[in-house]
C-alpha positions in Angstrom: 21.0 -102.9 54.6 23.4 -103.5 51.9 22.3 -102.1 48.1 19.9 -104.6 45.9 21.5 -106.1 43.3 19.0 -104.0 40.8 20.3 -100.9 43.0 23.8 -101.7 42.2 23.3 -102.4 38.6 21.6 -99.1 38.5 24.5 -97.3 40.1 27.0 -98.9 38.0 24.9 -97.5 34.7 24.6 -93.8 36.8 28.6 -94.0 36.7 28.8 -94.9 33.0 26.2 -92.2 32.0 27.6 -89.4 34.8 31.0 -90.3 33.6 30.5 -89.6 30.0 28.3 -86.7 30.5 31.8 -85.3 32.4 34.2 -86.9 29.1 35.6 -89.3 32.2 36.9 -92.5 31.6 34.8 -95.0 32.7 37.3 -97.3 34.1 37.3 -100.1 36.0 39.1 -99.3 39.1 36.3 -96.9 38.9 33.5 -99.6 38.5 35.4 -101.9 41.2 35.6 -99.3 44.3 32.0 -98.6 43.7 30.9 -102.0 44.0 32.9 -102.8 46.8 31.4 -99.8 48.1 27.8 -100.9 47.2 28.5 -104.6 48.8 29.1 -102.4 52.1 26.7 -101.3 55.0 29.0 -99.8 57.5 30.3 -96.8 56.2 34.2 -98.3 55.1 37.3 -96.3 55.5 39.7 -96.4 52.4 41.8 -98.5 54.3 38.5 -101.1 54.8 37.8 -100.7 50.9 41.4 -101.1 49.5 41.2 -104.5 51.5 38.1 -105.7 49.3 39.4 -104.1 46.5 42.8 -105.5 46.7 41.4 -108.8 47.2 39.7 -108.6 43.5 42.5 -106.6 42.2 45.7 -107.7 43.7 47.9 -104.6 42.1 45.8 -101.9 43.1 47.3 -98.7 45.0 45.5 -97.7 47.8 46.2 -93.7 46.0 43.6 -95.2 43.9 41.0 -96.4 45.8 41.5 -92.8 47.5 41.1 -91.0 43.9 38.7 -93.2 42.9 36.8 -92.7 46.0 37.3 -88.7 45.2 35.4 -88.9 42.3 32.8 -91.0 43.1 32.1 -87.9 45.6 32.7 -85.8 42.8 30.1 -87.5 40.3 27.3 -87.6 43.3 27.6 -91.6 43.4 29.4 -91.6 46.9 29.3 -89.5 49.8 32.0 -88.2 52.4 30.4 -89.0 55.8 31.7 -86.7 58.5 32.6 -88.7 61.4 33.8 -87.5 64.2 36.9 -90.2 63.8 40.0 -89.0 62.2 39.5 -91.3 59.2 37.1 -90.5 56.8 34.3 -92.9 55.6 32.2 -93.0 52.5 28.9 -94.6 52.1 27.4 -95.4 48.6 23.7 -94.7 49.5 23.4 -90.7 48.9 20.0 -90.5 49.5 19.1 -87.8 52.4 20.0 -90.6 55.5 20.8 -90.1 59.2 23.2 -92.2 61.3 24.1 -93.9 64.7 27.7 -94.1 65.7 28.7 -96.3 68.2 30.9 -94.4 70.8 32.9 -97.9 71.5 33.6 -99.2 67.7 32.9 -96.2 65.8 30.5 -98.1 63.4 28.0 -96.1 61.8 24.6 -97.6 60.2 22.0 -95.5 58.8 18.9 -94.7 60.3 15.8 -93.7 57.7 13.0 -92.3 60.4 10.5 -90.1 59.4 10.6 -88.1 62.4 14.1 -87.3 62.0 13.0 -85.4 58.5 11.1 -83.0 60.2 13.9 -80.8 61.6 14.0 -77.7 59.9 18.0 -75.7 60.0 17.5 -72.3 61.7 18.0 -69.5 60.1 21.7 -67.8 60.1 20.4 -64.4 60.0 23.6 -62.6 59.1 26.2 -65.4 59.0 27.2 -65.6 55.7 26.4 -69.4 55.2 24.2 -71.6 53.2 22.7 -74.7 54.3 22.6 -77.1 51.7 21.5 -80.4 53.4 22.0 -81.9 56.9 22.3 -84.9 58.4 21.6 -86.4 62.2 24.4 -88.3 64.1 22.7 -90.0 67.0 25.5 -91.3 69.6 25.5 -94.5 71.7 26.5 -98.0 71.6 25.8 -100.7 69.5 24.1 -104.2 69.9 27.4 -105.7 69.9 29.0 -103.4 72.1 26.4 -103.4 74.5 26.6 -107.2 74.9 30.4 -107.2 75.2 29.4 -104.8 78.4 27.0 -107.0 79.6 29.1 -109.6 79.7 32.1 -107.4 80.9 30.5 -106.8 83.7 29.0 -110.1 84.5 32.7 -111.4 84.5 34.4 -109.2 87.1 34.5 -110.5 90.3 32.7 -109.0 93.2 34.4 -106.6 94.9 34.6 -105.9 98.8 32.1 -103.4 99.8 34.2 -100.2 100.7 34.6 -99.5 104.1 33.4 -97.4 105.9 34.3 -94.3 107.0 35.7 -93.8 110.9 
C-alpha cells in the first residue's frame, strides 16, 4: 500500500528534523528521492527511482539518486532490502515488515501478519554475532505471474501421448 499523504508529509518533516540534528543539508534531491520513494509500493531499484526522479528532475545523475538513496539509509528514513537479486532495492516504510518475492518477476510487497512476529532468532551461543532485527522472505509467485501461467498453459497445444514402451 503506498504511504498516506499525512505519512509522506510526516516523513518529509523526519528528513528536515534528522537532517539538521546531523548539520546535513536538507536538499532537494534529498526531499525528491524520498518522495518518489514514498509514491512506491514495490520495493524500486535505483535504476526504477532515477526514472521517476529524472522525470521531475530532468538533470539529475543517477550517482545521486544512489547517494541520496545512501543517506536516506543512513538517516533511518529508507531501508536496504536484501533481495536475493543482484540489484539492490530500498523501500521507504522502515517499520519492522516481512516480504513475498515473486520467483518469476522478482517483485517484492510487504506482508504485515501477526503470526509472522512471533518468531523469536535462536540463540548463537558462541558465534560472535548480534541480531539486531530480522525480516521474513516468503517465496512464490505472484497474482500476475500466476495468471500469465495459467494462461501459458491453456495456450499450448496438446501434445501426443508418449508412446509407449516395447
Amino acid at each position: 500500500m503506498k504511504n498516506s499523504r499525512d505519512s509522506k508529509q510526516k516523513k518529509l518533516e523526519l528528513l528536515e528534523a534528522v537532517s539538521r540534528a546531523r548539520s546535513l543539508p536538507v536538499t532537494v534531491q534529498r526531499r525528491v528521492v524520498l518522495t518518489a520513494l514514498l509514491d512506491r509500493d514495490d520495493h524500486p531499484t535505483v535504476d526504477q527511482l532515477f526514472a521517476d526522479v529524472k522525470a521531475r528532475m530532468p538533470g539529475v545523475s543517477r550517482t545521486t539518486i544512489y547517494r541520496a538513496l545512501e543517506t536516506l539509509v543512513e538517516l533511518g528514513l529508507a531501508r536496504r532490502t536484501n533481495h536475493f537479486e543482484a540489484t539492490a532495492r530500498f523501500d521507504g516504510n522502515t517499520d519492522h515488515h516481512h516480504h513475498l518475492v515473486c520467483r518469476r518477476c522478482n517483485r517484492v510487497d510487504d506482508i504485515d501478519h501477526p503470526g509472522l512476529n512471533k518468531f523469536t532468532p535462536p540463540s548463537l551461543g558462541g558465534i560472535a554475532f548480534e541480531i539486531l532485527d530480522y525480516s521474513i522472505y516468503l517465496e512464490g509467485l505472484c497474482a500476475a505471474c500466476r495468471r500469465g501461467a495459467a494462461k501459458s498453459a491453456a495456450q499450448k497445444p496438446a501434445g501426443r501421448s508418449p508412446r509407449p514402451p516395447r
